[in-house]
LORODREN-871244 format. One line per 5 residues: number of its first residue (from 1); their letters; for each residue x, y, z of N, C-alpha, C, CB. Coordinates in nm, 4 decimals. Glycine has a CB too. Layout:
NUM> a> X/Y/Z/X/Y/Z/X/Y/Z/X/Y/Z ~ ...
***
This chain:
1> xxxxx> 1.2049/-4.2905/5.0602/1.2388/-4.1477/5.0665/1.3837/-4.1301/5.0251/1.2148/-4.0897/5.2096 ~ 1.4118/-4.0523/4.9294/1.5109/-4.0151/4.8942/1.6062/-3.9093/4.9697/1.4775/-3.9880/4.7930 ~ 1.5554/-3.8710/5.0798/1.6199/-3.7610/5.1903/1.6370/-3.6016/5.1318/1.7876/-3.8176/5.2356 ~ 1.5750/-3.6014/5.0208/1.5188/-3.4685/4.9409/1.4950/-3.3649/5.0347/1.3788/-3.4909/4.8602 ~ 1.5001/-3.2728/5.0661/1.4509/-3.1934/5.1427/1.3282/-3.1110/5.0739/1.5580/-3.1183/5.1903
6> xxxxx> 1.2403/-3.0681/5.1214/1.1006/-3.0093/5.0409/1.1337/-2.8694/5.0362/0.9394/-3.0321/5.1231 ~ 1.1557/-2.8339/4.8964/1.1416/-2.6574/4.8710/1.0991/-2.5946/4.9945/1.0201/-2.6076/4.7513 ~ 1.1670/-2.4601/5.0282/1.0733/-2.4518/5.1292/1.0762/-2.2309/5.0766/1.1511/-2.5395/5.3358 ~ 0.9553/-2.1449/5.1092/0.9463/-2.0271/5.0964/1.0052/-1.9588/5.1845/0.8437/-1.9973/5.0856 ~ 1.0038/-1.8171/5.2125/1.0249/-1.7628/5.3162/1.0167/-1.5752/5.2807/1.1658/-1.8328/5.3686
11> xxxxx> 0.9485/-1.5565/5.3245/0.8677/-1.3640/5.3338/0.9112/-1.3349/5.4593/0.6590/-1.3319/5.3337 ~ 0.9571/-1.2385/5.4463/0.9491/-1.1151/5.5642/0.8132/-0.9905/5.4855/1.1603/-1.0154/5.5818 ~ 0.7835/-0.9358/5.5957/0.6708/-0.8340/5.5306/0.7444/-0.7310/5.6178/0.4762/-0.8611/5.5578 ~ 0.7454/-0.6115/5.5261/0.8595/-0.5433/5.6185/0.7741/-0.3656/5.6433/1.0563/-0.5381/5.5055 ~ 0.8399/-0.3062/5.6905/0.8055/-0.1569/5.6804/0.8170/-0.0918/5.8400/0.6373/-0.1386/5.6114
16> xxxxx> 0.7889/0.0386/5.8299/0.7894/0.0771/5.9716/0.6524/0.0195/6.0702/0.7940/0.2436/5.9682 ~ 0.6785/0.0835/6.1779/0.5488/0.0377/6.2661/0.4598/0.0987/6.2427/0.5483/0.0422/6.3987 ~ 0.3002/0.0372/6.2603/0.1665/0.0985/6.2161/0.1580/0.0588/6.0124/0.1781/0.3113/6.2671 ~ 0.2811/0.0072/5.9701/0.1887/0.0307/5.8332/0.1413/-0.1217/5.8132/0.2862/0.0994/5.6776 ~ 0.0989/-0.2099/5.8971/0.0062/-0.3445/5.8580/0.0916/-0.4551/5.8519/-0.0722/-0.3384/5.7123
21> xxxxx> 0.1943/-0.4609/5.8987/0.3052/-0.5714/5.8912/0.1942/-0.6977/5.9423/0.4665/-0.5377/6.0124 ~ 0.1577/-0.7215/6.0284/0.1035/-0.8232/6.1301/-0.0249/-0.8910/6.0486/0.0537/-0.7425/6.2867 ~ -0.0869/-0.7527/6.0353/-0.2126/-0.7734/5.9174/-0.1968/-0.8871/5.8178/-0.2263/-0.6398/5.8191 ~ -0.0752/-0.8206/5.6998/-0.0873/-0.8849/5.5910/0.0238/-1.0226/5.6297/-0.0524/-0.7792/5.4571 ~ 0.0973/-1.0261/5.7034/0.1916/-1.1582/5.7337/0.0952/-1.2593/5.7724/0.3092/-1.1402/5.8596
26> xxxxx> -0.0012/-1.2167/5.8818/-0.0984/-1.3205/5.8753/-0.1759/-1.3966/5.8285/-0.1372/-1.3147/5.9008 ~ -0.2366/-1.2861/5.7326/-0.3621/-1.2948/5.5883/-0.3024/-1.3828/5.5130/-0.3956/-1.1468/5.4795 ~ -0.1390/-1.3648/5.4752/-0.0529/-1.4813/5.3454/-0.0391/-1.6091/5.4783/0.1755/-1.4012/5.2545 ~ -0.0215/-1.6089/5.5679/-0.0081/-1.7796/5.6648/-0.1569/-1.8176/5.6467/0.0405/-1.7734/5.8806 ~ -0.2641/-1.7288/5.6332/-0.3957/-1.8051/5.6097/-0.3842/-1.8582/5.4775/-0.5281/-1.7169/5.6220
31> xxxxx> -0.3553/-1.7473/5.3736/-0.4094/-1.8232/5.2625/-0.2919/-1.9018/5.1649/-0.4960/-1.7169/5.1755 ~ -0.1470/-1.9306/5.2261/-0.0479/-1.9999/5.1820/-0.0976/-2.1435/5.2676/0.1069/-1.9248/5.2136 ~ -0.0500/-2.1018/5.3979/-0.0114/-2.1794/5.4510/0.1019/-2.2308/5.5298/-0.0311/-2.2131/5.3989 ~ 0.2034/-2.1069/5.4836/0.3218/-2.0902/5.5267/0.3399/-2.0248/5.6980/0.3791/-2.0024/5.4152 ~ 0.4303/-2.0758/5.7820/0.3950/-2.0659/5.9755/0.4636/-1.9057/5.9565/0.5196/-2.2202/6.1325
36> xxxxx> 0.3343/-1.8652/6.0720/0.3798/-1.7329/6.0785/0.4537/-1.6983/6.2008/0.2728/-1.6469/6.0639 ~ 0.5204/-1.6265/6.2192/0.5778/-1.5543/6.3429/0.5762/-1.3790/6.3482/0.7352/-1.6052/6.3511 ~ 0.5679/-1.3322/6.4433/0.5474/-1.1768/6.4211/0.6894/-1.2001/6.5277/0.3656/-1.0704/6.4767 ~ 0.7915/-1.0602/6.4971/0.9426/-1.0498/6.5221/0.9218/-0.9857/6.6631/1.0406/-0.9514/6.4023 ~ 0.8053/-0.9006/6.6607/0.8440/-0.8320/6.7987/0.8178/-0.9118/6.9140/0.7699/-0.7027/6.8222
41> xxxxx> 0.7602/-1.0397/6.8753/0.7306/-1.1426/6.9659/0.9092/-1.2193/7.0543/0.6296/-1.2692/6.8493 ~ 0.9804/-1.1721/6.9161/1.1285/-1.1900/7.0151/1.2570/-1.1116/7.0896/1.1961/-1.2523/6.9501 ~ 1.1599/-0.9721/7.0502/1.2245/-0.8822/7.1216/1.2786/-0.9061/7.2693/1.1446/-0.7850/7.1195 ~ 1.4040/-0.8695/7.3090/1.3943/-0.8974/7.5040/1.3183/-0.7959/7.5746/1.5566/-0.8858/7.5948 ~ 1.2822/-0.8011/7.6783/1.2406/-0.7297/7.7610/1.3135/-0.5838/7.7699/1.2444/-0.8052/7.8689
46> xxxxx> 1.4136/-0.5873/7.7611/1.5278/-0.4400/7.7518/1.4862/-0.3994/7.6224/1.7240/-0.4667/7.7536 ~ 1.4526/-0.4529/7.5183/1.4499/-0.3880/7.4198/1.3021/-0.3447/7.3995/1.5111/-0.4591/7.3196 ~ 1.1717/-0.4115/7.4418/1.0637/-0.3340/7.4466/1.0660/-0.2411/7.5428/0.9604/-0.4007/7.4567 ~ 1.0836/-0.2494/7.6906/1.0899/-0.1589/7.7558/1.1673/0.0023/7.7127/1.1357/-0.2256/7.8509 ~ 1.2841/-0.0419/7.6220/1.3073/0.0863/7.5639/1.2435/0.1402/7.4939/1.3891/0.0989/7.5138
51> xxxxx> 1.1665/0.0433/7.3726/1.0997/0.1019/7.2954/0.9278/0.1623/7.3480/1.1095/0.0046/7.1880 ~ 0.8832/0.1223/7.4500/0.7404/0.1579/7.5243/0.7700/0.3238/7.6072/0.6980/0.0067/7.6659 ~ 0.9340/0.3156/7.6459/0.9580/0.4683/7.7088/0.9575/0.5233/7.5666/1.1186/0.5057/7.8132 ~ 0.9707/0.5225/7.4755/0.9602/0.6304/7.3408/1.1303/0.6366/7.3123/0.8752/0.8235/7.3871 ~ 1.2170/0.5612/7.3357/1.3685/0.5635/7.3074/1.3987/0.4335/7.1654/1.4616/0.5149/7.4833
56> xxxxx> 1.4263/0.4830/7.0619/1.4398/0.4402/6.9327/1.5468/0.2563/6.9832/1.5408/0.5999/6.8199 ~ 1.5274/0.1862/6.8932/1.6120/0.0906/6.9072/1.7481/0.1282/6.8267/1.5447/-0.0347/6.8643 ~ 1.8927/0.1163/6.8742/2.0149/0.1295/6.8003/2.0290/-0.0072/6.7454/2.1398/0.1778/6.8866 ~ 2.1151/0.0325/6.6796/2.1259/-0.1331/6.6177/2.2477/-0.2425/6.7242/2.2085/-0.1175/6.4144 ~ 2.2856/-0.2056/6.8049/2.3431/-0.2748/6.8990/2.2651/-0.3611/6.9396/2.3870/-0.2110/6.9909
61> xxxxx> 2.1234/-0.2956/6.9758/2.0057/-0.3643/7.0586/1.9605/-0.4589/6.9387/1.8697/-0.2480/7.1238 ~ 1.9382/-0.4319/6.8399/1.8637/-0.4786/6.7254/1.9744/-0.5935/6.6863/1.8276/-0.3521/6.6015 ~ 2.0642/-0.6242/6.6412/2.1390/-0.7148/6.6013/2.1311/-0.8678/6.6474/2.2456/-0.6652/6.6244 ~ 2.1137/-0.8817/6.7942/2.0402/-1.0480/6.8452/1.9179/-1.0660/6.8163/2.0313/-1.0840/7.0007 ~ 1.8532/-0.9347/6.7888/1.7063/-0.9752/6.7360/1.6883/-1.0295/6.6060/1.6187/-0.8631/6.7340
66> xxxxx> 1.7860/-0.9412/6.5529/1.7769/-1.0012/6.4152/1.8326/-1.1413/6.3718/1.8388/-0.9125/6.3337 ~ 1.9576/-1.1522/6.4441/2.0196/-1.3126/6.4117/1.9308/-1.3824/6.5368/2.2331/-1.3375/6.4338 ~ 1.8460/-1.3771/6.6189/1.7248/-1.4794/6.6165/1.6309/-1.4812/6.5590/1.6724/-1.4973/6.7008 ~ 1.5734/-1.4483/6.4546/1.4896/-1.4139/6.3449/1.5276/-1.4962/6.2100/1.5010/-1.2597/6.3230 ~ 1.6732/-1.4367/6.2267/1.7243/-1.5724/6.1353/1.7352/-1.7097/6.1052/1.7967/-1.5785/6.1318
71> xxxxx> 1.8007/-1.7001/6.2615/1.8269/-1.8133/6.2932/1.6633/-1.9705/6.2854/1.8961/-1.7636/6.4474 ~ 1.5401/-1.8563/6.3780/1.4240/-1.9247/6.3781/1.3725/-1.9513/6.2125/1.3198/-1.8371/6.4703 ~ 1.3856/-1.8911/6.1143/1.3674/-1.9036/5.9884/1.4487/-2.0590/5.9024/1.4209/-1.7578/5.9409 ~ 1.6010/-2.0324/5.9567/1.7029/-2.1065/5.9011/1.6232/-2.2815/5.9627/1.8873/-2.0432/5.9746 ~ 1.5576/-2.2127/6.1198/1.5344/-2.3745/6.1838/1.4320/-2.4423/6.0861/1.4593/-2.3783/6.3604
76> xxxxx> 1.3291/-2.3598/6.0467/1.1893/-2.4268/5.9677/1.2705/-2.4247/5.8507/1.0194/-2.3333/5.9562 ~ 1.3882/-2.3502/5.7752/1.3704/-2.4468/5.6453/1.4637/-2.5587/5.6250/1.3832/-2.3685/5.5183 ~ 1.5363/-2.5991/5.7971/1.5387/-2.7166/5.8012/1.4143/-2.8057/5.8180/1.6168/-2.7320/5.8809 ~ 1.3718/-2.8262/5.8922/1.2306/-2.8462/5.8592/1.1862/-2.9079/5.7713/1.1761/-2.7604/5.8424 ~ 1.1581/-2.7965/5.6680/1.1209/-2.7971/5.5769/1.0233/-2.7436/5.5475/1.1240/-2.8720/5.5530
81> xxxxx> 0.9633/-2.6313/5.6431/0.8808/-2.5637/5.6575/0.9045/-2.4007/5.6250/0.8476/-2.5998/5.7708 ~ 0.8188/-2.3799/5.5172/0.7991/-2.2313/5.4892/0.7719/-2.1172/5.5841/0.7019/-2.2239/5.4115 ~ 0.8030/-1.9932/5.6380/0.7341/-1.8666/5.6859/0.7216/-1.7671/5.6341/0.7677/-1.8243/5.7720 ~ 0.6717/-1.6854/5.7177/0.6463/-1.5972/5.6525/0.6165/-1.4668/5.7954/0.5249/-1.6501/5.5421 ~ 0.7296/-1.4165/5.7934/0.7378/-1.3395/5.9003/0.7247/-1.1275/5.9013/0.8812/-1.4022/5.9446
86> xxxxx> 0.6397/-1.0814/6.0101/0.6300/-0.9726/5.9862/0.7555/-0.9161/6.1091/0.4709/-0.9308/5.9891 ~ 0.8251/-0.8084/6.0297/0.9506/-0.7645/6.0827/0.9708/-0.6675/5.9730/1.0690/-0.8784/6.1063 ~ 1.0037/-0.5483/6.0726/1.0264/-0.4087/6.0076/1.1626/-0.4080/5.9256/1.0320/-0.2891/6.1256 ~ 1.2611/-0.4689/5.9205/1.3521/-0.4771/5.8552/1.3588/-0.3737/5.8010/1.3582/-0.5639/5.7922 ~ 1.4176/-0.2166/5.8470/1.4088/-0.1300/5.7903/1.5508/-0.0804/5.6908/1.3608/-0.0554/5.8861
91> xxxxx> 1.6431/-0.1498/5.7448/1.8008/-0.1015/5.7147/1.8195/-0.2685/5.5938/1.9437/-0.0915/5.9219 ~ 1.8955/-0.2090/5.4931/1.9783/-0.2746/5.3934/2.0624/-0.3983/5.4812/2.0853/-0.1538/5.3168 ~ 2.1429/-0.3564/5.5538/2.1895/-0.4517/5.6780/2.1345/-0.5304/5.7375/2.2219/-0.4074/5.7683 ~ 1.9819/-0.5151/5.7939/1.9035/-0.5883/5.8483/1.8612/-0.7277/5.7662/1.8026/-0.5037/5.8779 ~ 1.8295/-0.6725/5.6308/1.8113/-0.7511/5.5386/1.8762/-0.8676/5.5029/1.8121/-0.6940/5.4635
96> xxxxx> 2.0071/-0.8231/5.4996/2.1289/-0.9017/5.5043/2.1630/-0.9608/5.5651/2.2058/-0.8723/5.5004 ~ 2.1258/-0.9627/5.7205/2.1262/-1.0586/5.8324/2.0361/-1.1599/5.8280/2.1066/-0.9995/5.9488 ~ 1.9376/-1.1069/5.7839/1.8147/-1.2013/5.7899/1.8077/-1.2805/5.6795/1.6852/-1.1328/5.8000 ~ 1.8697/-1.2976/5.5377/1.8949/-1.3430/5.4280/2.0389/-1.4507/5.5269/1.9263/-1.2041/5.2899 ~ 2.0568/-1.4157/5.6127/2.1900/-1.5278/5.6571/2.1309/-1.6549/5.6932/2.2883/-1.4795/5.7999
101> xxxxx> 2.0194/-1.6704/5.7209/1.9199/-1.7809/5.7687/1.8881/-1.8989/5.6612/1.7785/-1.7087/5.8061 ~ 1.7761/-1.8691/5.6263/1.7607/-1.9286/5.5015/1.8207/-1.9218/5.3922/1.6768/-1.9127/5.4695 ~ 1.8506/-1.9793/5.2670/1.8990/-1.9701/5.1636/1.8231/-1.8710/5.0542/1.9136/-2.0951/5.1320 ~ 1.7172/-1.8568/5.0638/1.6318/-1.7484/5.0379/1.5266/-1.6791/5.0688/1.6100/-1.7555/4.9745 ~ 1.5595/-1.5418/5.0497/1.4073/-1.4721/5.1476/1.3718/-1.3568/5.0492/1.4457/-1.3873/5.3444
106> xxxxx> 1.3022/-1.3800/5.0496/1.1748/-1.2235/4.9756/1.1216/-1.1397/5.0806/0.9994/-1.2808/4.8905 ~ 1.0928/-1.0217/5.0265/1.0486/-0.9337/5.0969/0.9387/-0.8874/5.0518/1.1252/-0.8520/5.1167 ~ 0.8081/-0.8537/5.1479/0.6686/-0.7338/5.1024/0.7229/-0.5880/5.1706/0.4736/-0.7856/5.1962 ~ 0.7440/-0.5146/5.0973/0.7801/-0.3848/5.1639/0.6145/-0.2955/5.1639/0.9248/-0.2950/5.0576 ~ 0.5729/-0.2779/5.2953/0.4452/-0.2153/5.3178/0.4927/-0.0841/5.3026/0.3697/-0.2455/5.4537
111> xxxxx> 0.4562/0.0093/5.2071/0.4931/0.1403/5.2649/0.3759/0.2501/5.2117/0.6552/0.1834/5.2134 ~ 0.4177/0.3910/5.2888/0.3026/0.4564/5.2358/0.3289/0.5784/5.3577/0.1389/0.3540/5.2316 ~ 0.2266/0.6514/5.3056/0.1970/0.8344/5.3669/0.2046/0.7722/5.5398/-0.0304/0.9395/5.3057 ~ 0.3286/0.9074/5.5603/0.3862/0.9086/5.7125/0.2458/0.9365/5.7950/0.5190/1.0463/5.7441 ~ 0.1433/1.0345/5.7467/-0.0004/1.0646/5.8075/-0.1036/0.9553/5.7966/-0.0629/1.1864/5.7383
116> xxxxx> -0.1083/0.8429/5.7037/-0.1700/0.7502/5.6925/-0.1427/0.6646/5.8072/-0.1522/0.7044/5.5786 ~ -0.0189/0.6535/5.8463/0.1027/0.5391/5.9595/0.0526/0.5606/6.0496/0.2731/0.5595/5.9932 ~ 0.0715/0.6908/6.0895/0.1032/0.7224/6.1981/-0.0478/0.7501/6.2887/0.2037/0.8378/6.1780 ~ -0.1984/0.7776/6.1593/-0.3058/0.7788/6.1917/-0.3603/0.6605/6.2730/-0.3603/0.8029/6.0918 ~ -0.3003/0.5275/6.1616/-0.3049/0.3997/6.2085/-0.2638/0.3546/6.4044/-0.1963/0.3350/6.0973
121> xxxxx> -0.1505/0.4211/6.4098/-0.0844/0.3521/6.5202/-0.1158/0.4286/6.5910/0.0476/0.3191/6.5278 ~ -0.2154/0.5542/6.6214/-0.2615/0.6365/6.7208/-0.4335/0.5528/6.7882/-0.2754/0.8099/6.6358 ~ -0.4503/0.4856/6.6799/-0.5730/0.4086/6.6634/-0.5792/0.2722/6.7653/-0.5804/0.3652/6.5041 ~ -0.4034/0.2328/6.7620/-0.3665/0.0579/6.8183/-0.4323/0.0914/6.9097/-0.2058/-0.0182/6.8607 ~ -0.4322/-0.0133/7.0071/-0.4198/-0.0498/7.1521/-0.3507/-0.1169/7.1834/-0.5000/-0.0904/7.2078
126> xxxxx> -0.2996/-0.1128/7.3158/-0.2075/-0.2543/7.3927/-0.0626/-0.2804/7.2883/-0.3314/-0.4416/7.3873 ~ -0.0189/-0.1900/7.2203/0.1130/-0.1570/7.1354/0.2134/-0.0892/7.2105/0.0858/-0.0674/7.0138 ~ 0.3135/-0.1348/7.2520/0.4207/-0.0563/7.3146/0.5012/0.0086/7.2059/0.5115/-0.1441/7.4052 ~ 0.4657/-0.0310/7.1150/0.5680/0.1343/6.9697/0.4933/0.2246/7.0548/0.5082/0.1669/6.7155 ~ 0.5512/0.3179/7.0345/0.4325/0.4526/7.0641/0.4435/0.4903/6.8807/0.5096/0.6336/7.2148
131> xxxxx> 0.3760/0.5982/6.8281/0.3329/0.7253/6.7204/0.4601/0.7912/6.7386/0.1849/0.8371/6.7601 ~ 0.5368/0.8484/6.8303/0.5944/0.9295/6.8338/0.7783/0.8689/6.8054/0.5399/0.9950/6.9584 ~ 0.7592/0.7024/6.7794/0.9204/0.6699/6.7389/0.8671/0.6430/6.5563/1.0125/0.4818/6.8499 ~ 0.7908/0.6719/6.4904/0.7424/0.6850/6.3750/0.8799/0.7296/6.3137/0.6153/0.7782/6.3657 ~ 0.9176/0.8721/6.3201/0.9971/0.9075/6.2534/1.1133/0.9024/6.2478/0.9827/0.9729/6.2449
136> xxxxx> 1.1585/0.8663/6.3756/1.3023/0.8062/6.3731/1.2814/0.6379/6.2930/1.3695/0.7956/6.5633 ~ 1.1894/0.5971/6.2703/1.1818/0.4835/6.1815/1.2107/0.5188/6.0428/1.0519/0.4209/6.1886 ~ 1.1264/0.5524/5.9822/1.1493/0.6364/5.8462/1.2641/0.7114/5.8219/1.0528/0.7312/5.8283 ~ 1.3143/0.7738/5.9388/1.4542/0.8136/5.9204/1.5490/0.7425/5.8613/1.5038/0.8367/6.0219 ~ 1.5439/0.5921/5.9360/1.6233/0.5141/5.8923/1.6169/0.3857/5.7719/1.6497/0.4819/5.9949
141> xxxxx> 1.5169/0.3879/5.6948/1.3932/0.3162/5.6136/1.5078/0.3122/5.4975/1.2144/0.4155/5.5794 ~ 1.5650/0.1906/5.4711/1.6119/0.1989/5.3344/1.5050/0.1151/5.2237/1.7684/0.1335/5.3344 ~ 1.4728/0.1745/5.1431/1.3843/0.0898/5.0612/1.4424/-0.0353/5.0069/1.3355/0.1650/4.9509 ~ 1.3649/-0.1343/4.9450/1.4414/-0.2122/4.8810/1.5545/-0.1894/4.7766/1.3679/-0.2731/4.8395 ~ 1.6682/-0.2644/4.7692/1.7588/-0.2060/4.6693/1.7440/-0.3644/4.5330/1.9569/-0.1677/4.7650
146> xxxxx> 1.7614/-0.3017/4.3891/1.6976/-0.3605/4.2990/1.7297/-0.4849/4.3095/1.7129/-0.3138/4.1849 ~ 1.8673/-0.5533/4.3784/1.9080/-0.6861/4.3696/1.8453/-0.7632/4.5006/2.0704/-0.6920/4.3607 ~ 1.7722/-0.7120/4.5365/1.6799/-0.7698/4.6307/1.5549/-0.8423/4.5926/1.6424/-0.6742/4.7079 ~ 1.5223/-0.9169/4.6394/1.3800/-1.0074/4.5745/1.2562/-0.9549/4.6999/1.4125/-1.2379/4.5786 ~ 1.1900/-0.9284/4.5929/1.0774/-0.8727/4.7013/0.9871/-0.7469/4.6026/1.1739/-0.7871/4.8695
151> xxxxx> 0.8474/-0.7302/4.6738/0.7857/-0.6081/4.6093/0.7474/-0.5155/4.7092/0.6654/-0.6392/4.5247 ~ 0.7088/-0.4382/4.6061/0.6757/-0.2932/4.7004/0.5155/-0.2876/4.7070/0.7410/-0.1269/4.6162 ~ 0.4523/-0.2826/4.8771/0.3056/-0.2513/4.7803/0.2518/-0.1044/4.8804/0.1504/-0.4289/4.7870 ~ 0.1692/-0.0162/4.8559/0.1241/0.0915/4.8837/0.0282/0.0439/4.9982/0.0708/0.1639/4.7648 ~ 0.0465/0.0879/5.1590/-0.0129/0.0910/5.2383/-0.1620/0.1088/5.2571/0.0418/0.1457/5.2767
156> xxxxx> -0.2166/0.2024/5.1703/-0.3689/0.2882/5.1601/-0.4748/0.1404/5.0902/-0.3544/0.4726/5.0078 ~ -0.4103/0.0503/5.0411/-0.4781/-0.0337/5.0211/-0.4959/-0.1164/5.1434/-0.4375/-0.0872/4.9196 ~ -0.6740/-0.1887/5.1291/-0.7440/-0.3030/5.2252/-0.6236/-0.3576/5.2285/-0.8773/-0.4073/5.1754 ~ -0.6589/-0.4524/5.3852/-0.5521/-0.5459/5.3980/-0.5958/-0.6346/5.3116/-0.5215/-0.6016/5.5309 ~ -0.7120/-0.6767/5.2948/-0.7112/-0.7921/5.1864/-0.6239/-0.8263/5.0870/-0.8032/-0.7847/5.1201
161> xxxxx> -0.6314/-0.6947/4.9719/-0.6102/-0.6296/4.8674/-0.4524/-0.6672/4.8742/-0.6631/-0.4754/4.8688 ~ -0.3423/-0.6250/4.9764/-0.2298/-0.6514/5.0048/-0.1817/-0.7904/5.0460/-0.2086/-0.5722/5.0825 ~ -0.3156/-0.8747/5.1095/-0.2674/-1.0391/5.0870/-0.2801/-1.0657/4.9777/-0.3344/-1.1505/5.1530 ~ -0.3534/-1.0352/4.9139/-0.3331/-1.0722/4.7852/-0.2741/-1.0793/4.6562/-0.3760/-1.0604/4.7699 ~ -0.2183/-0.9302/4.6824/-0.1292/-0.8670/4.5722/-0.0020/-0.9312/4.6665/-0.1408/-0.6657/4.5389
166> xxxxx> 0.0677/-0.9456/4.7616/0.1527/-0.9944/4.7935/0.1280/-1.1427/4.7118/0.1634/-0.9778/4.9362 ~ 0.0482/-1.2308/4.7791/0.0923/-1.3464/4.6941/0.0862/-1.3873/4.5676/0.0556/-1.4255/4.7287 ~ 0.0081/-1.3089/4.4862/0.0408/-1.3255/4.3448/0.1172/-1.2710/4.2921/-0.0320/-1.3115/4.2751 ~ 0.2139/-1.1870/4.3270/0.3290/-1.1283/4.3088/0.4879/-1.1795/4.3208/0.3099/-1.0423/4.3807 ~ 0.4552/-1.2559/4.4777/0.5955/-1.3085/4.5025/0.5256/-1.5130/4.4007/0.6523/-1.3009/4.7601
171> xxxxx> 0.3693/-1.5125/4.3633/0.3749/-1.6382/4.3305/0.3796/-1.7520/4.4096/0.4551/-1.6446/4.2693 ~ 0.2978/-1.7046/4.5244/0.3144/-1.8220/4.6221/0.1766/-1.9259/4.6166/0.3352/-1.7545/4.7849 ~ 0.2150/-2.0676/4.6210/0.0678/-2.0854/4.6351/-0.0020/-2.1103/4.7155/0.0282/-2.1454/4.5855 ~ -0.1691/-2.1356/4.7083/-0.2734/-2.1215/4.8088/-0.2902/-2.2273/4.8365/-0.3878/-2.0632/4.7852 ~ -0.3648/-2.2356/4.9801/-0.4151/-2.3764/5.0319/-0.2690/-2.4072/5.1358/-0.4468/-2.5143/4.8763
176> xxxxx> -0.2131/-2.5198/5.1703/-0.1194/-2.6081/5.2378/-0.0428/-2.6987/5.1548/-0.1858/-2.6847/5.3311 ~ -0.0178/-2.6660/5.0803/0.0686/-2.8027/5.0237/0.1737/-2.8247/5.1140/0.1401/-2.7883/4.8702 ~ 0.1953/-2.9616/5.0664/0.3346/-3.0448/5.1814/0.4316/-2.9332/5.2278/0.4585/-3.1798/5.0841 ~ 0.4732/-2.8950/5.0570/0.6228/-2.8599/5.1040/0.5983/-2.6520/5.1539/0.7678/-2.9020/4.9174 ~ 0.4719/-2.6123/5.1983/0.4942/-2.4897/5.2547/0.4030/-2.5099/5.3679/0.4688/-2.3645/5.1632
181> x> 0.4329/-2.5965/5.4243/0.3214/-2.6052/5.5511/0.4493/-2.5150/5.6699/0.2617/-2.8306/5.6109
***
């Protein structure tokens, strides 16, 4: 062994809450292979509990979330292990934090009709977002900016349709190989 380290990927699938983040982050760890993590899984307790009373996250609250997000990313591509994580990453900033981790990250930006979203997340169950912090999300929604790596894909499509067009887009490949397990 030459002490090479193995290429390694890394996706965020991003957008507000309700538009399929979890969906399609999962669908690409099935059919890459790349370890998934969903972000709100590291939220603290203060910070869901705010967000389950219907009180928006500031970015005060949001900022350890995000540099542990990073940080857990930066650990697998020591590793040497690819992810592929769903996280709303809604702010230009956020992005930028989370690009502090790994050496490179792409983005799926899920987006689409505020009535489509918001139909969705009236539908969840057992979701502490509520429907009603929807728009203070979108409020703050910077789209991708062009020097960013990443695509845009339209919400109204199957989730299938969006694992798929995600990975032939960002070019990832299928199955497990070594270096994106």
């Amino acid at each position: 062994m030459t002490g090479e380290r193995r290429p390694t990927r890394h996706v965020v699938v991003m957008g507000v809450s309700g538009a399929g983040k979890t969906t399609v982050a999962r669908g690409i760890s099935e059919l890459t292979g790349l370890r998934f993590a969903e972000a709100d899984e590291f939220h603290s307790e203060a910070n869901v509990a705010r967000m389950r009373s219907g009180v928006p996250l500031d970015d005060a609250a949001r900022w350890p979330w995000l540099r542990d997000l990073a940080d857990w990313m930066a650990a697998r591509h020591a590793e040497g292990v690819s992810t592929v994580l769903a996280c709303s990453a809604l702010k230009r900033t956020y992005r930028d934090l989370l690009r502090q981790g790994p050496p490179d990250v792409e983005f799926v930006h899920l987006d689409g009709s505020a009535e489509l979203i918001r139909d969705r997340m009236a539908r969840r169950a057992d979701h502490y977002m509520p429907a009603s912090l929807l728009d203070s999300q979108r409020a703050i929604l910077e789209h991708l900016d062009p020097d960013e790596s990443g695509v845009v894909l339209e919400v109204a499509q199957s989730p299938e349709d969006l694992v798929a067009a995600a990975v032939t887009r960002l070019g990832l490949p299928t199955g497990t190989p070594a270096g994106l397990r």
